[in-house]
C-alpha positions as CSV (number, residue, x, y, z in Angstrom):
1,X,20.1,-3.2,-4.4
2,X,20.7,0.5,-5.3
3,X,18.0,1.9,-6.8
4,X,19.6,5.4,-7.4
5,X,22.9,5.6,-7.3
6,X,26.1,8.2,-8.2
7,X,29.1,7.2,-10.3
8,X,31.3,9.2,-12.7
9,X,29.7,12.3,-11.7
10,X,26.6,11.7,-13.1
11,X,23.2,10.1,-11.3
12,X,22.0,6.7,-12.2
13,X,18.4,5.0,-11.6
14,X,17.8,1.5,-12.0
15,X,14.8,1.1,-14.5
16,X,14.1,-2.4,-13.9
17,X,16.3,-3.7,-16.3
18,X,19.8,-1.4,-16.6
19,X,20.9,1.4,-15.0
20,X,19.9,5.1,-17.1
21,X,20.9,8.9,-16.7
22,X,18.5,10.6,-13.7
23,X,17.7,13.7,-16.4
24,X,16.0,10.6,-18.9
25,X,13.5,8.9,-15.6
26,X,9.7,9.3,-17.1
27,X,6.3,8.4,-15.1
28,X,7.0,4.7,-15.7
29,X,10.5,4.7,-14.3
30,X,9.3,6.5,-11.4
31,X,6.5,4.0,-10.6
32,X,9.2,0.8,-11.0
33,X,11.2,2.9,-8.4
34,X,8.3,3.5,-6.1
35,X,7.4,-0.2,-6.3
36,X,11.0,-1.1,-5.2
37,X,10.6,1.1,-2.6
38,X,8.2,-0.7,-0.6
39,X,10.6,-3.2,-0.4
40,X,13.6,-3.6,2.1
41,X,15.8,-4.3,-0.7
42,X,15.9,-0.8,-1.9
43,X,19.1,1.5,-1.5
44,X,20.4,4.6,-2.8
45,X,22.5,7.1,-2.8
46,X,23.0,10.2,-0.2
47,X,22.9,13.3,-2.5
48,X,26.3,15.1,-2.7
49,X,26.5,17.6,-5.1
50,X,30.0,17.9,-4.8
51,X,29.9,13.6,-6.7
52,X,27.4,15.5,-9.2
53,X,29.2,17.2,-12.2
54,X,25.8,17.7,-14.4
55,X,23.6,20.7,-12.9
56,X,20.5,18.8,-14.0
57,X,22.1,15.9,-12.5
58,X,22.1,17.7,-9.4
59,X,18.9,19.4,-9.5
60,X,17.0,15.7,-10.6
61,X,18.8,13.6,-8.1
62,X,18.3,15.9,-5.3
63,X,14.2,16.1,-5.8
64,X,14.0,12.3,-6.2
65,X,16.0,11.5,-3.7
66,X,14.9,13.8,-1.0
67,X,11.0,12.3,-2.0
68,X,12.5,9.0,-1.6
69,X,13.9,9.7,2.0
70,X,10.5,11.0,3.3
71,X,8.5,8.1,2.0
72,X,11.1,5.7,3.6
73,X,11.2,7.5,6.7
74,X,7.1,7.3,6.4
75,X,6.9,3.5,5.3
76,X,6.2,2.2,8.7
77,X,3.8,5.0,9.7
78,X,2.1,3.9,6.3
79,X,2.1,0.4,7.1
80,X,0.9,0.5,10.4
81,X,-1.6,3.2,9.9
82,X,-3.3,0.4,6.5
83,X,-3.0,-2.8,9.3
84,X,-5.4,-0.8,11.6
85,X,-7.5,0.0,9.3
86,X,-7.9,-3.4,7.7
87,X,-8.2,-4.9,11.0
88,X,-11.2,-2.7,12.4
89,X,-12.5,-3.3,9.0
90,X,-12.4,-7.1,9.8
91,X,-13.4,-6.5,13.0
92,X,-16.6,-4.5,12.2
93,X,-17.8,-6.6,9.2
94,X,-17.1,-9.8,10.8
95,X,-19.3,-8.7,13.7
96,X,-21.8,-7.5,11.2
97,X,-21.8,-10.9,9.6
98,X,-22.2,-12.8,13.2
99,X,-25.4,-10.6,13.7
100,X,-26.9,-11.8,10.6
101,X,-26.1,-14.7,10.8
102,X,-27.9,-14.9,14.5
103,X,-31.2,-12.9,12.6
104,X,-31.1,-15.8,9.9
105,X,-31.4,-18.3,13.0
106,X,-34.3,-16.6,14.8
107,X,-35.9,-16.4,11.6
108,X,-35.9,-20.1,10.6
109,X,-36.7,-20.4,14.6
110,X,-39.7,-18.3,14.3
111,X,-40.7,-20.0,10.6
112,X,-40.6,-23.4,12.9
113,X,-42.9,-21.9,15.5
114,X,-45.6,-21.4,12.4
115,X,-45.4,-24.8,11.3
116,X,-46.4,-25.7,14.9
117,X,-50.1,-24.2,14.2
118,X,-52.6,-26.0,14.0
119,X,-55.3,-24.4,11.5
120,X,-58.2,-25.3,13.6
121,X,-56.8,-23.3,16.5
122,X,-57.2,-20.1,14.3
123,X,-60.6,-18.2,15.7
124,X,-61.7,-17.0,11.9
C-alpha cells in the first residue's frame, strides 16, 4: 500500500484511515507511518518536484520521504543488529540460569550430606 504518495500536484500520506495533504501530517501521523514502515507492505512515492506544484508540498514531501528511504534502506541492518542482541541475551541468561540451577543441586546435595550425621559422632 502507498503510504505517501503524489497525485494532482500535491503530496498525500495515508493517516490510517484516508489519505491527507503532507503540509497537515502531525506527530501522530508520523508515528502511524513509521509503524507501517516496518512492514513490507509499505510504498511510496519517489520525490519529483517537477509532480509537486505546492512549494511546501515540495519542501514536506522531500524531508519525509528522504527519512523514509534511509530507515528502509537501514531496516535490515536494524533487524539483524536487535536478533543478535536478543540472542546473546538468551544465550547469556540461559547459561546463567543452568549455573544456578546446578548451585541449587549441590546445595540440596550438601543439605543431604548433613542429615547423614550422626550427633554422637560430633567431639563437643
Amino acid at each position: 500500500m502507498k503510504y505517501l504518495k503524489i497525485d494532482n500536484n500535491k503530496g498525500f500520506y495515508w493517516d490510517g484511515n484516508s489519505y491527507q495533504e503532507i503540509d497537515k501530517i502531525n506527530r501522530e501521523s508520523l508515528l502511524v507511518l513509521l509503524n507501517a514502515a516496518e512492514t513490507n507492505e509499505f510504498e511510496l512515492d519517489a520525490y519529483d518536484e517537477s509532480l509537486l506544484a505546492n512549494k511546501a508540498h515540495q519542501v514536506i514531501y522531500e524531508n519525509i520521504h528522504s527519512k523514509f528511504e534511509q530507515f528502509l534502506n537501514d531496516k535490515d541492518q536494524f533487524k539483524t543488529e536487535v536478533d543478535t542482541l536478543y540472542r546473546e541475551a538468551v544465550s547469556k541468561y540461559s547459561a546463567d540460569i543452568q549455573n544456578e540451577n546446578l548451585d541449587d543441586i549441590k546445595d540440596i546435595e550438601s543439605d543431604d550430606d548433613e542429615e547423614d550425621i550422626n550427633p554422637e559422632d560430633i567431639p563437643f
